[in-house]
TORKOL-4160 file (C-alpha; in steps of 0.2 Angstrom, whole numbers, padded with zeros to 4 digits, m for minus):
426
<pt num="1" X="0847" Y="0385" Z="1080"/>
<pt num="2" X="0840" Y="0391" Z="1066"/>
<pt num="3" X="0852" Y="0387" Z="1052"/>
<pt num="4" X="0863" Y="0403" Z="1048"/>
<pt num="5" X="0853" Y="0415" Z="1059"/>
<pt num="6" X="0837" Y="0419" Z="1066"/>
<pt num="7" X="0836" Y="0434" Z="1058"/>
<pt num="8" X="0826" Y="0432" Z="1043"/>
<pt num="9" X="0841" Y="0439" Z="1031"/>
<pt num="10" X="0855" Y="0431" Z="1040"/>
<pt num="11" X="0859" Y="0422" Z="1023"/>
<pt num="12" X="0864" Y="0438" Z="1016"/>
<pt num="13" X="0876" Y="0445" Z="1030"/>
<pt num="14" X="0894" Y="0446" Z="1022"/>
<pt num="15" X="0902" Y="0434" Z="1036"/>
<pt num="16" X="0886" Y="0421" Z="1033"/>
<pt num="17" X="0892" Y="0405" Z="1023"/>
<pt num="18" X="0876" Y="0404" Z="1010"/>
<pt num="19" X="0878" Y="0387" Z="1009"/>
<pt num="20" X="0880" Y="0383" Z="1028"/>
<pt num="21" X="0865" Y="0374" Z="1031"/>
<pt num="22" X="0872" Y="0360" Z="1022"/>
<pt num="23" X="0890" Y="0358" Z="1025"/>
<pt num="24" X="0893" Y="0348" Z="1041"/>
<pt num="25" X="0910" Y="0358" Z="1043"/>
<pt num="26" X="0900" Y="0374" Z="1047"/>
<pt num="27" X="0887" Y="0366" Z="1061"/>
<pt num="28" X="0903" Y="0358" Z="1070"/>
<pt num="29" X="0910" Y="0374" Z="1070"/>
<pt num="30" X="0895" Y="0383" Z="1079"/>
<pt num="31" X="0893" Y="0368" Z="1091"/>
<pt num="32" X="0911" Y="0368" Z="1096"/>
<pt num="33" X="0911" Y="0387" Z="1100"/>
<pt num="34" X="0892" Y="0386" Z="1110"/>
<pt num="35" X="0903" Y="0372" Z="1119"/>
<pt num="36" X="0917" Y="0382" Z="1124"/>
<pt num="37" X="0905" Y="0394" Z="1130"/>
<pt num="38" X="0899" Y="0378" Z="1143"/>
<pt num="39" X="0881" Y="0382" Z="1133"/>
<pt num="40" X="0869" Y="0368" Z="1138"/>
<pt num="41" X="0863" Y="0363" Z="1121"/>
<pt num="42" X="0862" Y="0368" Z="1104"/>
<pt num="43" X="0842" Y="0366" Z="1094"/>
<pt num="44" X="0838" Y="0361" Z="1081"/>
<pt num="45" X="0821" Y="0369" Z="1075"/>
<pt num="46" X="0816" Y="0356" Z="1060"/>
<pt num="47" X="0802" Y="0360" Z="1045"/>
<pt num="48" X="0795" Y="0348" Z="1034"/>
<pt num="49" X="0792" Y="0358" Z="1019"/>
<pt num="50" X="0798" Y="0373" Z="1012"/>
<pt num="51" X="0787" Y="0381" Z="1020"/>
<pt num="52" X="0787" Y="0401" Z="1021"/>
<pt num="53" X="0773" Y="0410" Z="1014"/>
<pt num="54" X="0773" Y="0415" Z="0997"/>
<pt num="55" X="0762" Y="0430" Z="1001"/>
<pt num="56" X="0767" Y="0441" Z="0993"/>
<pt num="57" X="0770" Y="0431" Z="0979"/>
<pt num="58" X="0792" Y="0427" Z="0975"/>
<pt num="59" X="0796" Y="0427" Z="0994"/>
<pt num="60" X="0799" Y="0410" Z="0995"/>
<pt num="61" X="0813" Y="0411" Z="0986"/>
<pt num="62" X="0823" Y="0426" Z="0995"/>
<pt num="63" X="0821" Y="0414" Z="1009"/>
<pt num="64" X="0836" Y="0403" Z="1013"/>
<pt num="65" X="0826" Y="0389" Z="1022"/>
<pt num="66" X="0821" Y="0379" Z="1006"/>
<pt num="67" X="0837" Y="0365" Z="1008"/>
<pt num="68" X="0844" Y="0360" Z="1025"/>
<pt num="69" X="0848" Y="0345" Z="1034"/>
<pt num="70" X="0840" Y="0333" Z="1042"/>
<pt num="71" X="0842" Y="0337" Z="1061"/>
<pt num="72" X="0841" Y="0318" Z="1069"/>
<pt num="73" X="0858" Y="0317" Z="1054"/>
<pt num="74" X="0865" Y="0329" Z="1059"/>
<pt num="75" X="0865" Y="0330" Z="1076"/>
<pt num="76" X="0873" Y="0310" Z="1075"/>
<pt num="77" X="0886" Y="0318" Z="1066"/>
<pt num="78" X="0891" Y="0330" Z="1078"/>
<pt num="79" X="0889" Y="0319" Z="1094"/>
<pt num="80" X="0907" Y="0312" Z="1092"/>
<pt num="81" X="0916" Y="0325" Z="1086"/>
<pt num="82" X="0908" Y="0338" Z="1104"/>
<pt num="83" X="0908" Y="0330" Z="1122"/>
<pt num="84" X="0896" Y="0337" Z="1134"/>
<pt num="85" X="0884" Y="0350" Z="1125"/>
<pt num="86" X="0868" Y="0344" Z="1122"/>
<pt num="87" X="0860" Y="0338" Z="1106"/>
<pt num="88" X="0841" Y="0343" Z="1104"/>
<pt num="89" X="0829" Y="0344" Z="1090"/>
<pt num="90" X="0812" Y="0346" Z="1086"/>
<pt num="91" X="0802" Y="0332" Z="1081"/>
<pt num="92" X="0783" Y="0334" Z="1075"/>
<pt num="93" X="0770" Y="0323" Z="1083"/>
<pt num="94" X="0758" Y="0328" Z="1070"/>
<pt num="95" X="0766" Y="0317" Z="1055"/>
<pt num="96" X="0778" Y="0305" Z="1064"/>
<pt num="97" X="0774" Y="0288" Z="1073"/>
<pt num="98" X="0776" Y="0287" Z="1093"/>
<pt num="99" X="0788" Y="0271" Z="1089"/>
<pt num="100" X="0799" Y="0277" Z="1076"/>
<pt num="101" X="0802" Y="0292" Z="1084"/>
<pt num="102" X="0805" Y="0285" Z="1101"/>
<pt num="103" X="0820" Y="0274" Z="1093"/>
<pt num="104" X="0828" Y="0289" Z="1083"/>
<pt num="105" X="0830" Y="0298" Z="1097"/>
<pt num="106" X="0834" Y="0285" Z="1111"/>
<pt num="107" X="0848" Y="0281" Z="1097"/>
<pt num="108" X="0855" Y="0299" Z="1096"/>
<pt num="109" X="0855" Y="0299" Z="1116"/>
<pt num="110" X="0866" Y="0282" Z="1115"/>
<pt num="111" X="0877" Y="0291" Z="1101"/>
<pt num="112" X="0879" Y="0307" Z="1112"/>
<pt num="113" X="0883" Y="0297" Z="1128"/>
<pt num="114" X="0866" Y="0304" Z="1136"/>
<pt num="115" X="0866" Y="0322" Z="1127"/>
<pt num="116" X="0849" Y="0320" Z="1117"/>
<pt num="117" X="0834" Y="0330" Z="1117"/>
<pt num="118" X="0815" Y="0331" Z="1110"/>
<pt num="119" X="0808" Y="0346" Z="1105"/>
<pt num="120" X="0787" Y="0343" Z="1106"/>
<pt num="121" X="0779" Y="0352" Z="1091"/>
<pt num="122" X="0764" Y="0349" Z="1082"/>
<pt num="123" X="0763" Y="0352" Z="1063"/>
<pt num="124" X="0752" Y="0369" Z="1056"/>
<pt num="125" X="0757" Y="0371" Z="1039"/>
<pt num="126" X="0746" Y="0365" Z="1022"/>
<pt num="127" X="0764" Y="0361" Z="1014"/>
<pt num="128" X="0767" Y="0348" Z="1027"/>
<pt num="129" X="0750" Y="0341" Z="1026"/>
<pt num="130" X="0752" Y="0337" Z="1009"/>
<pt num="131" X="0771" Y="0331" Z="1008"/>
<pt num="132" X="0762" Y="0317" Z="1020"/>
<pt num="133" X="0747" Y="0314" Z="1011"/>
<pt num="134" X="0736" Y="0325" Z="1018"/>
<pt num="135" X="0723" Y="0339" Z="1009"/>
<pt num="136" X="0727" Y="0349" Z="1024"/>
<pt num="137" X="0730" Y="0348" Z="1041"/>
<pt num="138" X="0723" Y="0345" Z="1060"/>
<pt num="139" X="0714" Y="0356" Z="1068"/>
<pt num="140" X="0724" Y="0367" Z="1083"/>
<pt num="141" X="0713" Y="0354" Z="1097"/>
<pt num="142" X="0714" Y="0338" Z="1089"/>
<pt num="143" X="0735" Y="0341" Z="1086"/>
<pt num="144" X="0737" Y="0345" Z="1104"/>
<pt num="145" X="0726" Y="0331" Z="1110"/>
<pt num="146" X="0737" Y="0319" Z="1097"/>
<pt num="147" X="0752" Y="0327" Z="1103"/>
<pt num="148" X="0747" Y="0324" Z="1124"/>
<pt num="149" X="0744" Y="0305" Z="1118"/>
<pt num="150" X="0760" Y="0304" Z="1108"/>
<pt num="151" X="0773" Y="0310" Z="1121"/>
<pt num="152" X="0765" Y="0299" Z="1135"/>
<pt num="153" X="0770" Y="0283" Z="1119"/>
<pt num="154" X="0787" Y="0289" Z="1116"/>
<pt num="155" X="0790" Y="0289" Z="1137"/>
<pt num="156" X="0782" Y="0272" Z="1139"/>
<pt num="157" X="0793" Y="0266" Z="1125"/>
<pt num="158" X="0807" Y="0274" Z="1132"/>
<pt num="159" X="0804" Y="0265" Z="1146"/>
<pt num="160" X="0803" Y="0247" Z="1140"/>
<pt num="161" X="0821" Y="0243" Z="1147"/>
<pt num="162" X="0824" Y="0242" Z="1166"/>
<pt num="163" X="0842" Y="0250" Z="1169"/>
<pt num="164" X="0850" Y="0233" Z="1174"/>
<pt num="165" X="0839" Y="0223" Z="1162"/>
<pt num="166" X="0854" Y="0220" Z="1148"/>
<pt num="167" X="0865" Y="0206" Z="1158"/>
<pt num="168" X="0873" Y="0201" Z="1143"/>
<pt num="169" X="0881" Y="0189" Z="1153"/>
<pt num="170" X="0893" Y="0175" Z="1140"/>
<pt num="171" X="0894" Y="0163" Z="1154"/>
<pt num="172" X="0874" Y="0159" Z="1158"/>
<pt num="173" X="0871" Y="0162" Z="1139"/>
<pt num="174" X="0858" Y="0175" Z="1146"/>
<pt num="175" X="0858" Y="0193" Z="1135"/>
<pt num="176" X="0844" Y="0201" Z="1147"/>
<pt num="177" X="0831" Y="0197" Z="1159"/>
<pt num="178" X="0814" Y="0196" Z="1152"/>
<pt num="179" X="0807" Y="0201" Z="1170"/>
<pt num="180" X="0815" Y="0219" Z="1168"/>
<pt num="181" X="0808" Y="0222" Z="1149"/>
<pt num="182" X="0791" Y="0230" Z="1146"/>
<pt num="183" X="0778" Y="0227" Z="1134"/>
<pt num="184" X="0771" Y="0244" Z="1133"/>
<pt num="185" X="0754" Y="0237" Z="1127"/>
<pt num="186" X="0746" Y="0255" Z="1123"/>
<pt num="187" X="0729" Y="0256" Z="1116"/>
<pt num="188" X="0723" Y="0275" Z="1113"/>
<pt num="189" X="0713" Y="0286" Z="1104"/>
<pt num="190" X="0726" Y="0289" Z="1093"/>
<pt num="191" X="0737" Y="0275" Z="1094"/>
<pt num="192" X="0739" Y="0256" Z="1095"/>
<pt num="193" X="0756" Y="0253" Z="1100"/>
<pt num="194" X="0763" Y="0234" Z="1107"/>
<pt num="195" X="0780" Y="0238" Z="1111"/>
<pt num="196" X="0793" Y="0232" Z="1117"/>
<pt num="197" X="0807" Y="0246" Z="1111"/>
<pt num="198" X="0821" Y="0238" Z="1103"/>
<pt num="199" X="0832" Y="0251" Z="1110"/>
<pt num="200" X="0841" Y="0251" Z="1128"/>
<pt num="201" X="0837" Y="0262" Z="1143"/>
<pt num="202" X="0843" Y="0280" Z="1140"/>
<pt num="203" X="0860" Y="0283" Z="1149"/>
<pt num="204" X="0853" Y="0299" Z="1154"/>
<pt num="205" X="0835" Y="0288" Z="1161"/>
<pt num="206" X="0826" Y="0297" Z="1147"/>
<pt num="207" X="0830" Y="0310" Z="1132"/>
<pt num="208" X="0827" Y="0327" Z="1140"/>
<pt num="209" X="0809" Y="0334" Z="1134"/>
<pt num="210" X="0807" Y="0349" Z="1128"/>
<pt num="211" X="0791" Y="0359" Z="1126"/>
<pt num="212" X="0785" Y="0377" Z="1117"/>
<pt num="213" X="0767" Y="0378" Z="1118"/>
<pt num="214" X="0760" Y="0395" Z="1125"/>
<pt num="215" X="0739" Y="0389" Z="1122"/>
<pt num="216" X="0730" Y="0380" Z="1137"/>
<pt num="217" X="0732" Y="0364" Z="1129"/>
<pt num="218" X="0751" Y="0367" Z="1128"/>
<pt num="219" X="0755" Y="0372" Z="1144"/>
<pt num="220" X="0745" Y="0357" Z="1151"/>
<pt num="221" X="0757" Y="0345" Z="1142"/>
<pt num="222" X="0770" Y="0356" Z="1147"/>
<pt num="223" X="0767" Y="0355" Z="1163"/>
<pt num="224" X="0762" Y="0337" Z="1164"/>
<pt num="225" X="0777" Y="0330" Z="1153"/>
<pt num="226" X="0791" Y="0343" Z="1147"/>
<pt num="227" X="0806" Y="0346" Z="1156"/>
<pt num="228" X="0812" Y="0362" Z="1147"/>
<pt num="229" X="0800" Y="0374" Z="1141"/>
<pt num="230" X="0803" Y="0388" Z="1128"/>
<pt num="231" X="0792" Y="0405" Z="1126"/>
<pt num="232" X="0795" Y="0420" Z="1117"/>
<pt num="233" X="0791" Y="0434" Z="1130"/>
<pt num="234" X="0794" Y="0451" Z="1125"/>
<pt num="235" X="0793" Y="0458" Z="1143"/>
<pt num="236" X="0796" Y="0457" Z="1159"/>
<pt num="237" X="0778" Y="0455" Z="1167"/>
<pt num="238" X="0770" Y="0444" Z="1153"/>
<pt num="239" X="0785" Y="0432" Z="1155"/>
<pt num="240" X="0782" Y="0432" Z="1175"/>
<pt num="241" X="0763" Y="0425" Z="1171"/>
<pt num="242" X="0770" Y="0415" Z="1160"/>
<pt num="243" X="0781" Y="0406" Z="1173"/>
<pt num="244" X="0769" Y="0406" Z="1187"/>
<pt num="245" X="0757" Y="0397" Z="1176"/>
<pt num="246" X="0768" Y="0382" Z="1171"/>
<pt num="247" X="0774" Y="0381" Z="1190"/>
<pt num="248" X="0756" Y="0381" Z="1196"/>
<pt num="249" X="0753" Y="0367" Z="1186"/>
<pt num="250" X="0765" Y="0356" Z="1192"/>
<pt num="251" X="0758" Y="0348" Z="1209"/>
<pt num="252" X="0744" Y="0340" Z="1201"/>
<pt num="253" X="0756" Y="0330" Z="1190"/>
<pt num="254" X="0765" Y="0325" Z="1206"/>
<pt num="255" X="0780" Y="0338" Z="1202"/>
<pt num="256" X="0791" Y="0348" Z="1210"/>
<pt num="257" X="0794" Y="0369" Z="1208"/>
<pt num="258" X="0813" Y="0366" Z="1199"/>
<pt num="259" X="0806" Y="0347" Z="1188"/>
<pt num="260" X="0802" Y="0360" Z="1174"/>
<pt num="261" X="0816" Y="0374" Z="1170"/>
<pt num="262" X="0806" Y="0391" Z="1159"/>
<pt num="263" X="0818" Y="0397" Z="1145"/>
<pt num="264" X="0812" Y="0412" Z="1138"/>
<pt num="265" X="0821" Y="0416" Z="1121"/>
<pt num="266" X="0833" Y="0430" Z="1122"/>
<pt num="267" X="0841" Y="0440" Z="1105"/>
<pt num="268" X="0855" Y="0448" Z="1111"/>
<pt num="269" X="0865" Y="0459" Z="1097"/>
<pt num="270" X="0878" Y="0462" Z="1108"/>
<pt num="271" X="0895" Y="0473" Z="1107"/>
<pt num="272" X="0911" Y="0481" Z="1118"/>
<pt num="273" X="0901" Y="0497" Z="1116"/>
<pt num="274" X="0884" Y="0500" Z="1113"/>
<pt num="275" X="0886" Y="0510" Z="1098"/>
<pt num="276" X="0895" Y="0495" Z="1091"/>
<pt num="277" X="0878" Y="0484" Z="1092"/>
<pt num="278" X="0868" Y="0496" Z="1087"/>
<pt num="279" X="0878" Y="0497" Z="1071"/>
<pt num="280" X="0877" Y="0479" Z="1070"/>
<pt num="281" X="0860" Y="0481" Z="1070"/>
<pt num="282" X="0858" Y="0492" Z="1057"/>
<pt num="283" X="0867" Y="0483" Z="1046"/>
<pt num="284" X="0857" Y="0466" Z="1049"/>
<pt num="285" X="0842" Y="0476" Z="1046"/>
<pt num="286" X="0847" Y="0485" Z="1027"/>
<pt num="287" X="0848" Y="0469" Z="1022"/>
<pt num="288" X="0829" Y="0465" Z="1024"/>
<pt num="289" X="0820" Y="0464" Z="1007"/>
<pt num="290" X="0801" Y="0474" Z="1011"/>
<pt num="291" X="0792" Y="0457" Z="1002"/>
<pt num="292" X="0803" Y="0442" Z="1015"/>
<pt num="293" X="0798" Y="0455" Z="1028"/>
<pt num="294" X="0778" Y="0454" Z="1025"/>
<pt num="295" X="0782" Y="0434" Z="1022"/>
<pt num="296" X="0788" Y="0434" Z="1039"/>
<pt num="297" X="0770" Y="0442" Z="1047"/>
<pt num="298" X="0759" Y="0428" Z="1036"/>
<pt num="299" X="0758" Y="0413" Z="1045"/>
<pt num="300" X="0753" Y="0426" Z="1062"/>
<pt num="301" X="0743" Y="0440" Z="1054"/>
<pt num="302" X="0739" Y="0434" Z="1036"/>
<pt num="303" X="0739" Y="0441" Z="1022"/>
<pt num="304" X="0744" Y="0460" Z="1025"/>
<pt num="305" X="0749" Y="0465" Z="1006"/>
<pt num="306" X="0734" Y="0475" Z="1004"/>
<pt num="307" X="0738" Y="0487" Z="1018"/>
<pt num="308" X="0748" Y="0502" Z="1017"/>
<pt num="309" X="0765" Y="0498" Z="1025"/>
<pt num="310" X="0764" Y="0513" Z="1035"/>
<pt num="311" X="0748" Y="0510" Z="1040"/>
<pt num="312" X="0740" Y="0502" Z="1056"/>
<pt num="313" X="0742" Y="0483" Z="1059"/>
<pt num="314" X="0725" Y="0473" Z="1060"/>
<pt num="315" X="0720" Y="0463" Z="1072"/>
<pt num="316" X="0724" Y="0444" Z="1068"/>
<pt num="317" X="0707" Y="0435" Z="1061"/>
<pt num="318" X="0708" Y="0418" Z="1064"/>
<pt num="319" X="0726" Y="0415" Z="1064"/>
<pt num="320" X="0738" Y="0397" Z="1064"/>
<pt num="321" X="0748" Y="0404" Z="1079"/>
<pt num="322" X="0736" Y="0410" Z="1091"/>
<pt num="323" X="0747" Y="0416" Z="1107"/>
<pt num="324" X="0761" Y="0421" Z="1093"/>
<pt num="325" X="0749" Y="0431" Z="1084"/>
<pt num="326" X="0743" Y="0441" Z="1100"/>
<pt num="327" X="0758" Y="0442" Z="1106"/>
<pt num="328" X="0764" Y="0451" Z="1091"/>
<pt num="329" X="0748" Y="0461" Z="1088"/>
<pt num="330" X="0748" Y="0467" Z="1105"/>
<pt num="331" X="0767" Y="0471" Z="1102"/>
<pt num="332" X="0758" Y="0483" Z="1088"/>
<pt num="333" X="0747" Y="0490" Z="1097"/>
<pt num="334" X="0758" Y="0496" Z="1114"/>
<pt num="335" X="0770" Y="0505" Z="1103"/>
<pt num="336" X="0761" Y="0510" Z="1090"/>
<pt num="337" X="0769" Y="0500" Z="1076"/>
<pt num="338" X="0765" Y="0500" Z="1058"/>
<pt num="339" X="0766" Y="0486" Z="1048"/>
<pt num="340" X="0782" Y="0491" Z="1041"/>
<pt num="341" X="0789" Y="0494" Z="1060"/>
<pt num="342" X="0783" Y="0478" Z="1066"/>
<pt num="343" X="0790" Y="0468" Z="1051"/>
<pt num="344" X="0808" Y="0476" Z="1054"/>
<pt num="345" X="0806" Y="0472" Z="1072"/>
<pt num="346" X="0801" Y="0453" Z="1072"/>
<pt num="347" X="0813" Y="0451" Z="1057"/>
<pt num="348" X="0828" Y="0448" Z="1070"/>
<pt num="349" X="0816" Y="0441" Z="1086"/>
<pt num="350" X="0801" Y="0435" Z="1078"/>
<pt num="351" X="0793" Y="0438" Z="1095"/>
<pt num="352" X="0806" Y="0434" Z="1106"/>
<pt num="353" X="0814" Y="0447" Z="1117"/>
<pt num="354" X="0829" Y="0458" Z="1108"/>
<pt num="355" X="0844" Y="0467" Z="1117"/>
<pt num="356" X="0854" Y="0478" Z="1109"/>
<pt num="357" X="0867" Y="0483" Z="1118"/>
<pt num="358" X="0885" Y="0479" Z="1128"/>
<pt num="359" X="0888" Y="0463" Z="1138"/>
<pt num="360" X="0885" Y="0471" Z="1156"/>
<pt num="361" X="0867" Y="0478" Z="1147"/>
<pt num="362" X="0863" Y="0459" Z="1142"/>
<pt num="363" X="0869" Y="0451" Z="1160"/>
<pt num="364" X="0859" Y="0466" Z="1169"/>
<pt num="365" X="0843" Y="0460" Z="1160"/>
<pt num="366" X="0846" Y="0439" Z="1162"/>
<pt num="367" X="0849" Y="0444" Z="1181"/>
<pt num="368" X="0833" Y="0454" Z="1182"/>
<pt num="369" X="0822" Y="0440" Z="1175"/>
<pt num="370" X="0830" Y="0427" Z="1185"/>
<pt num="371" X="0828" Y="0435" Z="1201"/>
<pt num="372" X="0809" Y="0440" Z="1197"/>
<pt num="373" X="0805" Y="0421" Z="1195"/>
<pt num="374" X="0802" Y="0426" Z="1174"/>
<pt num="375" X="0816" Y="0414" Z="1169"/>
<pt num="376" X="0824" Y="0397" Z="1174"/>
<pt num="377" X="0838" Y="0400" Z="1159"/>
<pt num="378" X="0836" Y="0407" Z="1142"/>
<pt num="379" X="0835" Y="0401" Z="1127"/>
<pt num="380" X="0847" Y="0410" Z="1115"/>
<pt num="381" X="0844" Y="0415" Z="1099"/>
<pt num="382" X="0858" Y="0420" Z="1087"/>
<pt num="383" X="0856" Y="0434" Z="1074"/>
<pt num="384" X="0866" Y="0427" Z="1061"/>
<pt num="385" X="0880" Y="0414" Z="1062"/>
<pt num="386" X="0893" Y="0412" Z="1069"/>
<pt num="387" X="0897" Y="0430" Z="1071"/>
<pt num="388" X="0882" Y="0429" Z="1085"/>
<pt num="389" X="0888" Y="0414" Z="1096"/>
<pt num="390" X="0906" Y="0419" Z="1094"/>
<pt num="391" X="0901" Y="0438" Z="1099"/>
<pt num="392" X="0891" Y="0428" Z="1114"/>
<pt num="393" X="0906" Y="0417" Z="1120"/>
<pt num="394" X="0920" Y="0431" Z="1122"/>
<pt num="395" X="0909" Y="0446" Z="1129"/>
<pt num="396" X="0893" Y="0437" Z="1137"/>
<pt num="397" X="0900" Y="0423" Z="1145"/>
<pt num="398" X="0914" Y="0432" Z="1154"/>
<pt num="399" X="0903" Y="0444" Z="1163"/>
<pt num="400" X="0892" Y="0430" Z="1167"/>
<pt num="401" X="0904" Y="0420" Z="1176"/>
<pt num="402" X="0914" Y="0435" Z="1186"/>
<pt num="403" X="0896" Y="0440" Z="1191"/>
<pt num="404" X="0895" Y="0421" Z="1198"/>
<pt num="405" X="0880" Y="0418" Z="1190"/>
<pt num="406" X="0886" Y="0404" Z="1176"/>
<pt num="407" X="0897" Y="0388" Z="1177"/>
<pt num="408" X="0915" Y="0389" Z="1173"/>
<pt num="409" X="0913" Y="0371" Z="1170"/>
<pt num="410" X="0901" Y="0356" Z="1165"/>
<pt num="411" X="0892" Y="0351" Z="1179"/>
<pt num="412" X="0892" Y="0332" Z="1172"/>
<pt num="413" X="0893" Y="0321" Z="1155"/>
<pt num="414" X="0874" Y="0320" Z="1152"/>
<pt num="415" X="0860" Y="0334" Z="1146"/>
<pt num="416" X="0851" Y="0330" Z="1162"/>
<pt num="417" X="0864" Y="0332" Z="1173"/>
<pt num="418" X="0870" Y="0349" Z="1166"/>
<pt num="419" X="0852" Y="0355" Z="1164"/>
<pt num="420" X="0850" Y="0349" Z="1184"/>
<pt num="421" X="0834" Y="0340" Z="1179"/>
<pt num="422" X="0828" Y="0325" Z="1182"/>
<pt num="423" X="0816" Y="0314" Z="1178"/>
<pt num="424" X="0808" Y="0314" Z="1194"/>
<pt num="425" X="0791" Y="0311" Z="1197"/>
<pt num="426" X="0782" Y="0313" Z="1178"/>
């Protein structure tokens, strides 16, 4: 959940609250209406900077991503006030330690009754570098190869508990079995950690893992550790390879076909009739100021203020987000985008696949990617907020369930088991 919206002028929609992303009041509002819609999860993306490019320069500060809360916080707060949605936020493994993380989240997934989730990321930008001490940071290989050692940590501390290791037995005087807890013992490359966790066993078995790497590297730890994975796939065959490359993967890390569920993000603007999404839309995108919209092409394509905004988008040199950066270029180059064009369109998706239509026109599309094996689930992605997920809940839900093709209910009280993934055989 990106804060007010994913669309990068969400802030400025009339039925936006400016000041949302730090009122608790207005996240408990979202979360309660994603659960009334049965939606598996609410995310958290997290940053730890303000980051956005100021290029060209004054577009940070049109940008409302500068104050927010803290997700792990937040997310506590809103475990007892929901009751089945999940709970899931990134957490970077680039400037955290394996240990500490391990414990916050294990904590939030004992808070949420066993609703919590990690998002796997690894940290890009020179901001966060230096809010951690840093002249700049990792390069791409040595965060993912951090970032493979890391998650195998956190699940060995997670696992520093046997399930019936607590007796906390008054009689005896015994509190736990010292057969059933695990020194982890790790020594790596990156990391020396002893371990024990001093956190119990998950009541879920583990925190559900959640992974959005589209580079080799990443769909390698994908495959070998995640249970969820995100990508932003604007069509249907690219998102087919996709899929079959994370399920090919799987038998040599001992999984199973349905151990790993592909979410592909879907931006539906969505209305009773299709004129009414389109007009909302166009109003969304009147609101984009030509200087956040060349801000929002930076951190893929560079620097493009010295090209004409009518002109031809070049090809990526060198760029921080290398499958984002061709993904987008090569959005470009199939419709013959100019920069102007390509900012107005990743302004609401941001690479992510966009429908603009009515509830049967979104349905149709989910069905049609299901069935050809180019999605698990999807990973929804609001416009603004809450207009989006309210929008969402009364017209997309509906038509999902009388098609048969969505719950009417919870399946259980944990992520894991409303997900219907397990922890199998990682």
């Amino acid at each position: 959940m990106w804060r007010m919206g994913y669309h990068i002028a969400a802030w400025r929609h009339p039925n936006v609250r400016p000041d949302g992303s730090m009122d608790i009041r207005y996240f408990l509002d979202i979360a309660r209406a994603a659960e009334r819609g049965k939606f598996d999860l609410v995310f958290m993306a997290d940053e730890l900077a303000i980051r956005g490019a100021d290029n060209p320069p004054g577009a940070r500060t049109r940008q409302s991503n500068g104050a927010e809360l803290e997700p792990i916080t937040l997310l506590a707060a809103l475990a007892p006030n929901t009751s089945r949605i999940g709970l899931v936020s990134t957490g970077s493994t680039t400037y955290s330690e394996p240990f500490n993380l391990a414990r916050q989240f294990l904590s939030l997934d004992h808070i949420s009754g066993g609703r919590a989730g990690w998002n796997v990321v690894t940290s890009w930008g020179t901001e966060d570098a230096l809010n951690f001490g840093h002249m700049n940071f990792p390069d791409y290989d040595l965060r993912y190869e951090r970032a493979g050692e890391f998650v195998d940590v956190v699940r060995g501390l997670w696992n520093s508990w046997e399930a019936d290791a607590l007796l906390r037995d008054k009689k005896s005087g015994l509190y736990y079995d010292e057969a059933k807890l695990h020194t982890l013992g790790h020594k790596g490359k990156y990391f020396s950690v002893r371990g024990p966790l001093n956190v119990a066993r998950s009541p879920q078995d583990e925190p559900v893992i959640f992974f959005a790497g589209d580079s080799e590297p990443g769909r390698e730890i994908a495959a070998k550790s995640a249970d969820v994975v995100f990508t932003a796939k604007q069509d249907l065959g690219s998102a087919r390879d996709f899929y079959a490359s994370i399920k090919e993967r799987l038998p040599k890390y001992g999984r199973a076909d349905d151990d790993v569920l592909v979410m592909p993000g879907l931006l539906p603007v969505v209305g009773r009739t299709r004129a009414e999404a389109q007009a909302k839309y166009d109003e969304l995108m009147e609101l984009i100021d030509p200087v956040v919209g060349l801000a929002s092409l930076y951190d893929r394509l560079g620097d493009l203020s010295d090209y004409p905004l009518d002109g031809p988008v070049p090809e990526p040199k060198d760029p921080v987000f290398k499958s984002r950066a061709e993904t987008m270029y090569k959005l470009a180059q199939r419709e013959g985008y100019t920069i102007r064009q390509l900012y107005m369109t990743q302004a609401l998706g941001r690479g992510h696949r966009i429908i603009i239509g009515t509830a049967a026109d979104v349905v149709d599309e989910m069905e049609q990617w299901k069935t050809a094996r180019a999605a698990d689930g999807f990973n929804i992605i609001p416009s603004h907020l809450p207009d989006a997920i309210n929008a969402f809940v009364e017209l997309v839900v509906p038509e999902m369930q009388r098609r048969g093709l969505y719950r009417t209910d919870y399946e259980g009280a944990t992520l894991r088991e409303n997900l219907g993934v397990f922890k199998g055989r990682r």
